[in-house]
VEXMAR-878499 format. One record per atom (N, C-alpha, C): residue in one letter; x, y, z; atom name. Coordinates in pm, whole numbers, m for minus. Last residue first. Layout:
N
SITE resn     c1     c2     c3 name
SITE    A      X      Y      Z   CA
...
This chain:
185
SITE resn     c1     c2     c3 name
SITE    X   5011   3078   m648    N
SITE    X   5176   3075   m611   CA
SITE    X   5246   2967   m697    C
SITE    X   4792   2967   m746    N
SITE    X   4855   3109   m816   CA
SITE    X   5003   3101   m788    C
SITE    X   4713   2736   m700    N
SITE    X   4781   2743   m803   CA
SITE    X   4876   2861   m843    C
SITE    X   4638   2858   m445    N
SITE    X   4784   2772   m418   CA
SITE    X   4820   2758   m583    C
SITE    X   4400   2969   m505    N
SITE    X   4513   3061   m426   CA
SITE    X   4636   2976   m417    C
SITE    X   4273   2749   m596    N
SITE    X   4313   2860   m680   CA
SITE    X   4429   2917   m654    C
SITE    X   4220   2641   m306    N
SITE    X   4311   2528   m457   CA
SITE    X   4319   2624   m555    C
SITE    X   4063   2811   m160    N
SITE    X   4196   2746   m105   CA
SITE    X   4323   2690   m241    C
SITE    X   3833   2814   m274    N
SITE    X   3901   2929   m331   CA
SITE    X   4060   2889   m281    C
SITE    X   3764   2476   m266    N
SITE    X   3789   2567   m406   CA
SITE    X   3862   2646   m399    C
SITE    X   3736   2575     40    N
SITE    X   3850   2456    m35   CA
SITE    X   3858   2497   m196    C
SITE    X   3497   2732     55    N
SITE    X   3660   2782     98   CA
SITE    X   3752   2681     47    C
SITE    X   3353   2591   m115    N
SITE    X   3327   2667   m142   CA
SITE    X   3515   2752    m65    C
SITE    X   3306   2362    108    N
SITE    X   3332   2330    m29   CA
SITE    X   3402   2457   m104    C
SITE    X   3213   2525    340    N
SITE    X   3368   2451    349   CA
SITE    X   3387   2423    187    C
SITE    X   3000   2605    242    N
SITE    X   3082   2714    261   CA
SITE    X   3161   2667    297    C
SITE    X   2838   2377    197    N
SITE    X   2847   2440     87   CA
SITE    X   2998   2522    118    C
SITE    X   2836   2327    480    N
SITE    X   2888   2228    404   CA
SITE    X   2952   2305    290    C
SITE    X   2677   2531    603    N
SITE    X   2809   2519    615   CA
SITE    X   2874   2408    532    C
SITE    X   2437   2450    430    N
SITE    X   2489   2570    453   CA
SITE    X   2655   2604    479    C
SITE    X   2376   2178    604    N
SITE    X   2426   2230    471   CA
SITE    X   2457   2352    401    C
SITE    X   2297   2307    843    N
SITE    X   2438   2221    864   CA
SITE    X   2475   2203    672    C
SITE    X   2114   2480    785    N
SITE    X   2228   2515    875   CA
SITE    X   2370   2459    788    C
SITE    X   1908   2331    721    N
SITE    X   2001   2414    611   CA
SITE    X   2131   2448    682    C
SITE    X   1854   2010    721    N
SITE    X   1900   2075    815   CA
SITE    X   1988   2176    753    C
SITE    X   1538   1894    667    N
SITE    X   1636   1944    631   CA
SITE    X   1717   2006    761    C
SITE    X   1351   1674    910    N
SITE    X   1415   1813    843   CA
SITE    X   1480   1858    792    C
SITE    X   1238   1445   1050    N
SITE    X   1336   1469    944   CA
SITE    X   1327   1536    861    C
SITE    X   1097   1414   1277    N
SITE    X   1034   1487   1107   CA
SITE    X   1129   1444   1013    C
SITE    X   1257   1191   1458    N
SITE    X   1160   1275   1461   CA
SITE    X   1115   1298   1296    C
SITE    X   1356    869   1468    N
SITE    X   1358    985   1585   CA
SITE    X   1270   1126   1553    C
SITE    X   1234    609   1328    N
SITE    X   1249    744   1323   CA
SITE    X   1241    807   1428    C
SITE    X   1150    354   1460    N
SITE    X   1201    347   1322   CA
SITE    X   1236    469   1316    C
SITE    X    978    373   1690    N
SITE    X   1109    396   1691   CA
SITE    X   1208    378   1579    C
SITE    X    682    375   1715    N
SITE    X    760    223   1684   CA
SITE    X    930    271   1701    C
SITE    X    663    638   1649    N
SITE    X    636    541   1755   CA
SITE    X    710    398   1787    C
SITE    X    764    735   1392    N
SITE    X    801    738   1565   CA
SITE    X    764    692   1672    C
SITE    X    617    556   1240    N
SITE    X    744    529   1221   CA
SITE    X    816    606   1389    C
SITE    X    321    706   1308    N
SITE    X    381    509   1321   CA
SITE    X    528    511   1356    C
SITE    X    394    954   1219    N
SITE    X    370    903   1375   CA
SITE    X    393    767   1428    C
SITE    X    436    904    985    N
SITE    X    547    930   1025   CA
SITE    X    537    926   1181    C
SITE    X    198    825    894    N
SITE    X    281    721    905   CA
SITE    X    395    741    955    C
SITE    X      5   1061    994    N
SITE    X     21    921   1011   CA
SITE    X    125    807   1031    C
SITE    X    144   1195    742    N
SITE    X    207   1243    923   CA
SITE    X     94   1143    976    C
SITE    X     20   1054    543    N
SITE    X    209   1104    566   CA
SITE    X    193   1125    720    C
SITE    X   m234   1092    559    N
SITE    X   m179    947    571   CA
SITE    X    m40    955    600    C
SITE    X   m251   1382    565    N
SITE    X   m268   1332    648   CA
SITE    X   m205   1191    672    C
SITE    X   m155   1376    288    N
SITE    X   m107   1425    397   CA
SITE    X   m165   1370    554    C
SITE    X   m385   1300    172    N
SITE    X   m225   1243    164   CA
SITE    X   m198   1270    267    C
SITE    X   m575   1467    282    N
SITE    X   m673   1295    292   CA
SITE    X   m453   1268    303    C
SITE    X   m518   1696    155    N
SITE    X   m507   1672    310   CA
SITE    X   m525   1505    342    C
SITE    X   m519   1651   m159    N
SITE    X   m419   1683    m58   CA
SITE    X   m375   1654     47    C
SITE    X   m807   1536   m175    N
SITE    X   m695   1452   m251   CA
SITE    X   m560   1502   m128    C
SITE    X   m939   1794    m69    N
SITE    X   m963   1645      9   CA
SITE    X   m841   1552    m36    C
SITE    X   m796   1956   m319    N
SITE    X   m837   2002   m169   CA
SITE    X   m871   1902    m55    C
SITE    X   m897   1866   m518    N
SITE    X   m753   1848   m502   CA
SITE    X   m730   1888   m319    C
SITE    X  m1152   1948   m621    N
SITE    X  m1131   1807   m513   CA
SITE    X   m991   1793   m448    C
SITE    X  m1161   2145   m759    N
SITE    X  m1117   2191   m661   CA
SITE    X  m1094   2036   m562    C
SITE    X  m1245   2023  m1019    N
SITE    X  m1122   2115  m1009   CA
SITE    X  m1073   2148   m876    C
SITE    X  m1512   1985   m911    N
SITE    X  m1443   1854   m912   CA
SITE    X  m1287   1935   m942    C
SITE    X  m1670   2218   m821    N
SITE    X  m1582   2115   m726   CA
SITE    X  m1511   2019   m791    C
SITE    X  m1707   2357  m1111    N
SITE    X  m1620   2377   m996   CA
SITE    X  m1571   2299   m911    C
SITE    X  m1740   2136  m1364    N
SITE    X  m1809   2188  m1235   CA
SITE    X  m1657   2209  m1138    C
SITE    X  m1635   2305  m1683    N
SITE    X  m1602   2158  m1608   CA
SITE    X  m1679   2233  m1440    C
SITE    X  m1613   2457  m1909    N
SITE    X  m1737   2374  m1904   CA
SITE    X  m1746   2275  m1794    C
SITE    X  m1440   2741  m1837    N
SITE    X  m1430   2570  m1871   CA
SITE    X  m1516   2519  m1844    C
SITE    X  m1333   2962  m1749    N
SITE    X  m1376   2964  m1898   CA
SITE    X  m1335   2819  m1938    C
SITE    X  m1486   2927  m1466    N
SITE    X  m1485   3049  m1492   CA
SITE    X  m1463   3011  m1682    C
SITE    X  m1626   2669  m1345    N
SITE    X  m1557   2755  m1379   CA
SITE    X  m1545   2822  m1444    C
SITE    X  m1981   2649  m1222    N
SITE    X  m1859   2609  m1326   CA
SITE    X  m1770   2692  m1348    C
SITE    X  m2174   2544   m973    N
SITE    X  m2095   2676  m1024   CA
SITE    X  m1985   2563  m1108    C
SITE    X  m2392   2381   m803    N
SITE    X  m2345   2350   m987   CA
SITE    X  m2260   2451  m1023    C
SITE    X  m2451   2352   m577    N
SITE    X  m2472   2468   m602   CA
SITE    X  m2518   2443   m796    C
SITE    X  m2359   2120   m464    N
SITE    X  m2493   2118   m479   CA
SITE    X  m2528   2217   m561    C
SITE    X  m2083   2158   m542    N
SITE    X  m2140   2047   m592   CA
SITE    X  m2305   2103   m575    C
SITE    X  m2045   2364   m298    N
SITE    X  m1982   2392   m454   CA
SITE    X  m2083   2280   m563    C
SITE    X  m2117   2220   m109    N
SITE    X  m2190   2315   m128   CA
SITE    X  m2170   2321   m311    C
SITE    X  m1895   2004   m143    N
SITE    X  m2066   1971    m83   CA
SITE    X  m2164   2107   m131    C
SITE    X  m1689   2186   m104    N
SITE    X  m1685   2126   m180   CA
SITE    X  m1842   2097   m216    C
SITE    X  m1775   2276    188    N
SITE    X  m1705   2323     89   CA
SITE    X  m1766   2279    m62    C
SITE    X  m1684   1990    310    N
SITE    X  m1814   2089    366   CA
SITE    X  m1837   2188    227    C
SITE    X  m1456   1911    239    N
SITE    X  m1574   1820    231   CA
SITE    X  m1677   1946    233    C
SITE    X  m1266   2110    381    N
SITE    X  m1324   2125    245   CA
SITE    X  m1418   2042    194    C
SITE    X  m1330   2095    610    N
SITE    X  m1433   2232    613   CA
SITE    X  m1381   2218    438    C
SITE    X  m1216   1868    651    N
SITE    X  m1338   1876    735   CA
SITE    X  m1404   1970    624    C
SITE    X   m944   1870    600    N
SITE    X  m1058   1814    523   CA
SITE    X  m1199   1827    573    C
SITE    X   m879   2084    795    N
SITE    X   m906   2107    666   CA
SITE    X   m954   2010    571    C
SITE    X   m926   1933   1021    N
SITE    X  m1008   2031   1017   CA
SITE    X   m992   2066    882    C
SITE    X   m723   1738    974    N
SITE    X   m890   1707    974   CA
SITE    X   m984   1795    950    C
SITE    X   m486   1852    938    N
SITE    X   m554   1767    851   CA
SITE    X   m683   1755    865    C
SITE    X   m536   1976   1217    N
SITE    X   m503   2030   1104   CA
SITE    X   m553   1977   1014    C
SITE    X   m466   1663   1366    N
SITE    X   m561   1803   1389   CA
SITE    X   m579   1894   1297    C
SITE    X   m190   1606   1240    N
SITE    X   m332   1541   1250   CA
SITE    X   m456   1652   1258    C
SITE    X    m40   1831   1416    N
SITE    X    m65   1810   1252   CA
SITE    X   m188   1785   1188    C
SITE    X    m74   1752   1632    N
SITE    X   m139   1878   1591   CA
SITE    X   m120   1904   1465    C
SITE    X     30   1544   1624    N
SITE    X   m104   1500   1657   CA
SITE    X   m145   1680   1628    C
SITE    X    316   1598   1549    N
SITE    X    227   1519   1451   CA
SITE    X     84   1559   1534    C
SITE    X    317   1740   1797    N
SITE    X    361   1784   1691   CA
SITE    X    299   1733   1594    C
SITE    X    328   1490   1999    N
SITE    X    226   1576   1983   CA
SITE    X    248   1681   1873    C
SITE    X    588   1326   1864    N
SITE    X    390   1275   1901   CA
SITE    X    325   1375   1903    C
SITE    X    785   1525   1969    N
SITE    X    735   1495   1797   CA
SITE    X    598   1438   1806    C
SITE    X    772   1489   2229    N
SITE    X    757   1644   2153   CA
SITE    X    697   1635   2064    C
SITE    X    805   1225   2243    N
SITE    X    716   1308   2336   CA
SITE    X    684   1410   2242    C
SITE    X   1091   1248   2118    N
SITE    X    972   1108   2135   CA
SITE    X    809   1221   2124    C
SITE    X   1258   1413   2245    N
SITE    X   1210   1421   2134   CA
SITE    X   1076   1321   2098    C
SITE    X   1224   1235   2557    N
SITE    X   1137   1417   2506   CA
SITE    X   1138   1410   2398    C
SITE    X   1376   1041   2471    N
SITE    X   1241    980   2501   CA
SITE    X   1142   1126   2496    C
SITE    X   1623   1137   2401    N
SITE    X   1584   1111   2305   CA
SITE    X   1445   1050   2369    C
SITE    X   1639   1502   2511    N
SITE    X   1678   1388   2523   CA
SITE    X   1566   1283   2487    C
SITE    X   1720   1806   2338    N
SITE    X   1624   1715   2420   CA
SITE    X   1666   1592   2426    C
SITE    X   1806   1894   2099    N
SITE    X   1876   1910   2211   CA
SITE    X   1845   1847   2342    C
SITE    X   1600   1896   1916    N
SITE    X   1728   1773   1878   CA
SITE    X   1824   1829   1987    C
SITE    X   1453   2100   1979    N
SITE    X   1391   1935   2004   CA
SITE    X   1518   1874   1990    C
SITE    X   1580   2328   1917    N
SITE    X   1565   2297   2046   CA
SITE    X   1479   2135   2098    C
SITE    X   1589   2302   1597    N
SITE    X   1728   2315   1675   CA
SITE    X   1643   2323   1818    C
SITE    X   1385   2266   1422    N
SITE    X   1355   2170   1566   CA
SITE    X   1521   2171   1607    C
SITE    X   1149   2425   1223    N
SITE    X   1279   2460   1337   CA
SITE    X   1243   2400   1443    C
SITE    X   1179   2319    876    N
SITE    X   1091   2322   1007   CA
SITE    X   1190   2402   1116    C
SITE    X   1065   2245    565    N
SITE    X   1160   2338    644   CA
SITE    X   1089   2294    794    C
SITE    X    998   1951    401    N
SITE    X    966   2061    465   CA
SITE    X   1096   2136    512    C
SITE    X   1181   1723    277    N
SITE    X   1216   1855    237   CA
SITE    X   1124   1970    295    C
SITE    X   1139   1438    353    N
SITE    X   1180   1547    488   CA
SITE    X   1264   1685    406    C
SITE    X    962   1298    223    N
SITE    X   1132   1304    164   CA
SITE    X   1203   1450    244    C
SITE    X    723   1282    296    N
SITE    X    833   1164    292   CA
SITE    X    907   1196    267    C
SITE    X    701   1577    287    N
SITE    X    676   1561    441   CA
SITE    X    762   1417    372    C
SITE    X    699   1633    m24    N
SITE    X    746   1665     39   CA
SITE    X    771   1654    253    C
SITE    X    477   1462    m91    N
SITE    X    599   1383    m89   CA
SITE    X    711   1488    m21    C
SITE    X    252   1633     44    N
SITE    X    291   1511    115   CA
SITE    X    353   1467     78    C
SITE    X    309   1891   m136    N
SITE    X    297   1882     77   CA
SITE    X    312   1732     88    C
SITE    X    256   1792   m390    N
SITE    X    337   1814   m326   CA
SITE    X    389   1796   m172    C
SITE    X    m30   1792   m385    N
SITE    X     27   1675   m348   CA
SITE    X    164   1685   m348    C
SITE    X    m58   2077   m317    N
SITE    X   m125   2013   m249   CA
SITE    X    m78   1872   m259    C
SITE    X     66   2178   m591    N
SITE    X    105   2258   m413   CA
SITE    X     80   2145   m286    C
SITE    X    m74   2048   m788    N
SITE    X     99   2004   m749   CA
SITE    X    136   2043   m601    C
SITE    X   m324   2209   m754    N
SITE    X   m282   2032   m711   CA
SITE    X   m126   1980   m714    C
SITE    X   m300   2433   m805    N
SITE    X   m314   2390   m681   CA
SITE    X   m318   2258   m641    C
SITE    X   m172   2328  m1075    N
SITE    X    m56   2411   m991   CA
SITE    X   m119   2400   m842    C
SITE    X   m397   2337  m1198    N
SITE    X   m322   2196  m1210   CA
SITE    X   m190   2239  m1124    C
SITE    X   m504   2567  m1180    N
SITE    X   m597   2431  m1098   CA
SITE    X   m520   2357  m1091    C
SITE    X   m369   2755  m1326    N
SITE    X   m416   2753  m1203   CA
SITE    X   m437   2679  m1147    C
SITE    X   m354   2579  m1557    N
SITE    X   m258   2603  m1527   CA
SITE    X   m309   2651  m1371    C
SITE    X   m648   2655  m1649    N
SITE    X   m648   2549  m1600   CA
SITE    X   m506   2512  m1519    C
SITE    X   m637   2911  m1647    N
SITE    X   m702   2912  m1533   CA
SITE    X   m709   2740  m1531    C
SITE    X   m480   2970  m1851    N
SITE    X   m479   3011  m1732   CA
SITE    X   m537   2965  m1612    C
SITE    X   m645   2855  m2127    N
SITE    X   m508   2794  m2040   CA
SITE    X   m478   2851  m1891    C
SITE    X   m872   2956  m2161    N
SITE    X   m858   2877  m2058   CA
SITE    X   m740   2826  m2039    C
SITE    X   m834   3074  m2424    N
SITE    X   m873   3164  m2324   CA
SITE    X   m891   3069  m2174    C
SITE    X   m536   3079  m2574    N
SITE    X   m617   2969  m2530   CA
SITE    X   m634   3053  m2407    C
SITE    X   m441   3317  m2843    N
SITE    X   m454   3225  m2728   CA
SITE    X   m540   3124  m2719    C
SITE    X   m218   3462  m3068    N
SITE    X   m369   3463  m3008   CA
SITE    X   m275   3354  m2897    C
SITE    X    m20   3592  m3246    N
SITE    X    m68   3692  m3153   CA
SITE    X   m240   3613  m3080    C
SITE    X    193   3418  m3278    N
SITE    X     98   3415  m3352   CA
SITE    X    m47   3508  m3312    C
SITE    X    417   3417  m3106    N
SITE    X    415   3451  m3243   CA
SITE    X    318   3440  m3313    C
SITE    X    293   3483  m2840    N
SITE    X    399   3542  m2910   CA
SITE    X    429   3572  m3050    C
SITE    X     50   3298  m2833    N
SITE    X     69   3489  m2762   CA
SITE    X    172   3536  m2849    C
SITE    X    189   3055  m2888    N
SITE    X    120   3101  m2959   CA
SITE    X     41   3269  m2908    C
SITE    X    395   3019  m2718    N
SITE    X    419   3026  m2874   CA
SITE    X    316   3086  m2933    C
SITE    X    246   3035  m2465    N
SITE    X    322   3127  m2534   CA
SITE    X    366   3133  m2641    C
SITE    X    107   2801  m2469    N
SITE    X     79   2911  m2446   CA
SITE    X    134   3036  m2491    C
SITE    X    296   2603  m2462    N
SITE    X    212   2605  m2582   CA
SITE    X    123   2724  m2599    C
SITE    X    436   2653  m2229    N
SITE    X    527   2672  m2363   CA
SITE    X    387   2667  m2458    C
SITE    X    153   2545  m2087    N
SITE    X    234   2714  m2055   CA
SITE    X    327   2744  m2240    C
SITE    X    192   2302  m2181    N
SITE    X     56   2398  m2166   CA
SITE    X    136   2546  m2176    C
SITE    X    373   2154  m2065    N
SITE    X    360   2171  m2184   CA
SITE    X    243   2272  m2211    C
SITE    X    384   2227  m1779    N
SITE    X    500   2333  m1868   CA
SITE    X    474   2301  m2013    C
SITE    X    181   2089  m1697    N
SITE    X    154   2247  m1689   CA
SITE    X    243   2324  m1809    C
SITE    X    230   1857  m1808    N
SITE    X    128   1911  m1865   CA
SITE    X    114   2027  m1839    C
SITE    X    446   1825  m1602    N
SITE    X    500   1818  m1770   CA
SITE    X    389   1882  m1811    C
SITE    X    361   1843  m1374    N
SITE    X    456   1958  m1395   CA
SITE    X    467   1922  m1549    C
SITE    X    141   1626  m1394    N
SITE    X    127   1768  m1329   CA
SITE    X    205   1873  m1450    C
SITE    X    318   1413  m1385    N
SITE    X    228   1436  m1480   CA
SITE    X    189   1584  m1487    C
SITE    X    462   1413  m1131    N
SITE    X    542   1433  m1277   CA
SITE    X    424   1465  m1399    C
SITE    X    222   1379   m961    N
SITE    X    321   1503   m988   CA
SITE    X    435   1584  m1067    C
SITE    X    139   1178  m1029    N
SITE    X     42   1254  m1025   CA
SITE    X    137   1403  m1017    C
SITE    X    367    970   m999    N
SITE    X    323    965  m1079   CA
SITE    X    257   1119  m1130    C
SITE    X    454   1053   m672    N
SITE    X    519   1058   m771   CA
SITE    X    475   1049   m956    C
SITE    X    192    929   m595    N
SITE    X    186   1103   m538   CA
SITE    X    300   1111   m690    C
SITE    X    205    697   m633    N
SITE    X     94    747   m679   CA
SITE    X    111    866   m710    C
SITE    X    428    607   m532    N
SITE    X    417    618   m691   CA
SITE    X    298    682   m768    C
SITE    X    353    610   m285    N
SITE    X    436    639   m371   CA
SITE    X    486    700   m482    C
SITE    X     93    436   m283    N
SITE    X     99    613   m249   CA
SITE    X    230    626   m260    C
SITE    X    236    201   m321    N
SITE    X    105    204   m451   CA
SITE    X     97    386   m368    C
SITE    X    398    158   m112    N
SITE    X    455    164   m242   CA
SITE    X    375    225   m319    C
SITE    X    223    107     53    N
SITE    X    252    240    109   CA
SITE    X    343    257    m36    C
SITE    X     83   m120      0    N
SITE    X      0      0      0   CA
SITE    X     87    126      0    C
């Protein structure tokens, strides 16, 4: 299961970014050199961008490229990080719910209503489902990352740590200018 949301999120997001950027370039060739358009490319490029944002957020939470600031949790001792991170996720959790909550709710209206988008024959909610698709992931992500700390497979989020790559870059970066300054002599 957890392979098949994988590949799912990975699939749905390479598809995404190729159809936006083939859309967009097809967009502009034709603004540019042929002075017309596609009076809905915009606004489908809109829709297909709030769904990269949105399934984004959850390969971004598996592949611990959020940002976060846990320089005072990774100073804690390792049964507090424990502790800290559980409720961290569980106010995650919390989050997740309430925003699938109030976009079910949302959505429900949008659907009963019938509003269609703006220059596309297609019903508003189903362009906007990306909104339950998102949080529903996400949610299953900081789920499983609660599993994985629980069980003790993972000490916490796993965060980038710009800091410490930051300084990486800037040792790389003084060793370069180090191997110039010695050719010169």
């Amino acid at each position: 299961m957890v392979q098949f949301l994988h590949r799912f999120e990975e699939a749905g997001i390479g598809l995404l970014l190729v159809a936006m950027t083939l859309l967009v370039f097809f967009e502009v060739i034709l603004r540019f050199f042929f002075n017309e358009g596609l009076l809905w490319a915009q606004e489908l490029t809109l829709y297909m961008s709030a769904w990269l944002v949105l399934m984004g957020a959850s390969w971004g939470l598996r592949e611990g490229a959020h940002i976060g600031v846990d320089a005072l949790v990774k100073h804690l001792p390792t049964g507090t990080q424990k502790v800290v991170t559980l409720i961290a996720l569980g106010g995650c959790l919390a989050y997740c719910g309430l925003f699938l909550y109030g976009s079910w709710i949302y959505l429900s209206k949008m659907r009963m209503i019938g509003i269609e988008m703006e220059d596309m024959p297609i019903e508003k909610w189903k362009a906007m489902s990306c909104l339950v698709l998102g949080f529903a992931l996400l949610a299953l992500r900081v789920f499983s990352l609660g599993y994985e700390v629980w069980t003790g497979k993972r000490a916490g989020f796993g965060f980038i740590d710009e800091a410490k790559e930051s300084m990486h870059l800037a040792q790389e970066l003084e060793a370069e200018y180090d191997a110039k300054e010695g050719q010169k002599k």
